[in-house]
Each structure stands twice: as structure tokens, then as C-alpha cells.
C-alpha positions as CSV (number, residue, x, y, z in Angstrom):
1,X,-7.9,18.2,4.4
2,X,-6.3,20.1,7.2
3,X,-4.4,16.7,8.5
4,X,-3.0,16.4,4.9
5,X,-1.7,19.6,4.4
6,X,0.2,19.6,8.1
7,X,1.3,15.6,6.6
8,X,3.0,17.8,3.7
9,X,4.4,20.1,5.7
10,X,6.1,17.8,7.8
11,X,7.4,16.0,4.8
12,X,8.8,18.7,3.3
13,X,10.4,19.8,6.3
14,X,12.1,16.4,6.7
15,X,13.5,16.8,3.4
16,X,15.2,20.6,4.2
17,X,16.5,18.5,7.3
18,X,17.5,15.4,5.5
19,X,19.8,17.2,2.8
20,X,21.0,19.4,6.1
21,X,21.7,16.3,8.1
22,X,22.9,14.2,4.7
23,X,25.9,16.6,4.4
24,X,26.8,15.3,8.2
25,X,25.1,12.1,9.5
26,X,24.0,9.9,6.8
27,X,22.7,7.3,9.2
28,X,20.4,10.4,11.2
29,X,19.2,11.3,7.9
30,X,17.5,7.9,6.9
31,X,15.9,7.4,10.4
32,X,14.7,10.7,10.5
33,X,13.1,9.4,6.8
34,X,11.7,6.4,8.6
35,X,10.2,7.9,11.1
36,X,8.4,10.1,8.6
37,X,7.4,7.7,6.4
38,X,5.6,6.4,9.6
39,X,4.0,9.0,10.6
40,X,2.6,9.4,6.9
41,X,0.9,5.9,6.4
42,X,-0.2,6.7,9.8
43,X,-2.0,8.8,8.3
44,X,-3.1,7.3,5.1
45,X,-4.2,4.7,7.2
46,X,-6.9,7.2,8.8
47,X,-8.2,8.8,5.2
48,X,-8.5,5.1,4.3
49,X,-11.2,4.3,7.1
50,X,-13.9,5.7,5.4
51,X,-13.4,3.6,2.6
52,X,-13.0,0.3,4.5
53,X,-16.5,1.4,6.1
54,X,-18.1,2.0,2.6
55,X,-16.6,-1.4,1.1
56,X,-18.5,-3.0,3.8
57,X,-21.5,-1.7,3.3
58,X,-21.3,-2.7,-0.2
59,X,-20.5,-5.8,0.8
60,X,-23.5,-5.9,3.0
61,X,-25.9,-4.7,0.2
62,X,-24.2,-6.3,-3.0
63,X,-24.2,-9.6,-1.3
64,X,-20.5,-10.1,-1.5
65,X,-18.2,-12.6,-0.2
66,X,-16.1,-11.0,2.8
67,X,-12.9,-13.0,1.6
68,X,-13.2,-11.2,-2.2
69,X,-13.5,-7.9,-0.7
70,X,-10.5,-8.8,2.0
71,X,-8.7,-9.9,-1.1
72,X,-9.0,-6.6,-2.5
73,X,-8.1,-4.6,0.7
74,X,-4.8,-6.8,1.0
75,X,-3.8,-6.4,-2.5
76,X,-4.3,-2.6,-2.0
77,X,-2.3,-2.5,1.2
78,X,0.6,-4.9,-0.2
79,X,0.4,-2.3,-3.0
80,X,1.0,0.8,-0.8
81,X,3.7,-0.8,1.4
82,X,5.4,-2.6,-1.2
83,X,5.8,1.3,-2.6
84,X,7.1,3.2,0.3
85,X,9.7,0.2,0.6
86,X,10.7,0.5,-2.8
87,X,11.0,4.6,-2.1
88,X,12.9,3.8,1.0
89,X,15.5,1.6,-0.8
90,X,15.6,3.5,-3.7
91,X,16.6,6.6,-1.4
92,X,19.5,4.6,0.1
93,X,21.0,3.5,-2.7
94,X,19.2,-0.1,-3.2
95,X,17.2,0.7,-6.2
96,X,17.8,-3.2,-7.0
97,X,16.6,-4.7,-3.8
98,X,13.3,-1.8,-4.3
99,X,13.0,-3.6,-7.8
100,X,12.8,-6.9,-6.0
101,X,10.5,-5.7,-3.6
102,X,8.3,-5.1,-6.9
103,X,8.4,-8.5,-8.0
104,X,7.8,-10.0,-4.6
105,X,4.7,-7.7,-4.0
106,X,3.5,-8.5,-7.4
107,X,3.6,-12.4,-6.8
108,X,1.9,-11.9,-3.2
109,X,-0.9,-10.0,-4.8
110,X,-1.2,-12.8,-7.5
111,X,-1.0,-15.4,-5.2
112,X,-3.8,-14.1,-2.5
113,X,-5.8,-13.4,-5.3
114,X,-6.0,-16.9,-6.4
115,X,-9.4,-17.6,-4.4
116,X,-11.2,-14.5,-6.6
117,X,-9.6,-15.9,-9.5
118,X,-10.9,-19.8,-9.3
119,X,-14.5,-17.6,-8.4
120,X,-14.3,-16.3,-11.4
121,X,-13.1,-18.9,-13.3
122,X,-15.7,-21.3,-11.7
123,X,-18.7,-18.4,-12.7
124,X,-17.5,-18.2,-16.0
125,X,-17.4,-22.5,-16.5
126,X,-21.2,-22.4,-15.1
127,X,-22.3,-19.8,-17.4
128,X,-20.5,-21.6,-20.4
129,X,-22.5,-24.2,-19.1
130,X,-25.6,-23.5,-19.0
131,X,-25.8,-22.3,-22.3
């Protein structure tokens, strides 16, 4: 808890600093934003271990595929990307290449998630079938 509360700190700090620096260096603004935005899925990225470790332990005792669960973890971290991209443009004045970003993350998540999808649809045929 103590790591995310210094995280929003820091954030909110960069933004005092961004509209300071806004006013006067546009360009020092947004990589100041960057390098924020870094150090924040930095450390998403460390409250998110614990739950990689758990998934695999399900995995180990639900007797899961490791591609479905990887599936999963990809569409999450497409998801959370995607988002601060989207953010970022939308801060610079892009909203319509953030909105793309949308639609591109979208069709990647559908697209790796085609393998769980055929599982599915392949459980669902042998059940239909066996009745």
C-alpha cells in the first residue's frame, strides 16, 4: 500500500509540474508525462505478480491449459497498455488516433483469443453430442 500511495504522489506531483511546464515547454511537459506513465506500470507490474503466481497455481490445481490462462494474461496486459496509450494521446491532442488504438487493441484481444474460443466451441459440439 505504501508503494501506491508514493505512485500517487508522484503522479500528482507530475501534474502541478506539467501545467507549470505546459505554460512554457510543451514538449518537456509530455516527456515528463512519459516518463511517469513509466514509472507507474512499473509499478502495476509489481502489484500484478501475486496474481500471475496465483493464476498459476490454479492452473496447476484446476488442470488448465497454460495457453488459455496465457490468453487471458495477454488480453489483460493488451487491455492496460492499450489504455495508457489511449490516455497518452488523448492528453496530446490525438483523441482520434487513442480511439484507434481502441479498435486495434480490441481486434488483438479477439484475435489471440481465438484458440480459447475454438476450445470452447469444440466442448460445447462434444457435449451436444453426446447427448
Amino acid at each position: 500500500m505504501e508503494l501506491f500511495l508514493q505512485v500517487l504522489a508522484g503522479v500528482l506531483l507530475t501534474v502541478v509540474l506539467g501545467i507549470a511546464l505546459g505554460k512554457q515547454n510543451k514538449d518537456m511537459s509530455m516527456v515528463l508525462t512519459l516518463a511517469v506513465c513509466c514509472m507507474v506500470l512499473a509499478a502495476a507490474i509489481s502489484y500484478l505478480r501475486p496474481v500471475i503466481e496465483f493464476v498459476q497455481q490454479l492452473e496447476v490445481l484446476g488442470g488448465l491449459g497454460s495457453e488459455m490462462l496465457q490468453i487471458m494474461l495477454k488480453a489483460v496486459g493488451i487491455g492496460l497498455i492499450s489504455q495508457i496509450a489511449v490516455l497518452i494521446c488523448g492528453d496530446s491532442g490525438n483523441a482520434a488516433l487513442g480511439k484507434t488504438i481502441q479498435i486495434l487493441a480490441s481486434a488483438v484481444v479477439l484475435w489471440i483469443s481465438l484458440p480459447l474460443m475454438r476450445a470452447l466451441l469444440e466442448m460445447i459440439q462434444k457435449i451436444l453430442g453426446d447427448l
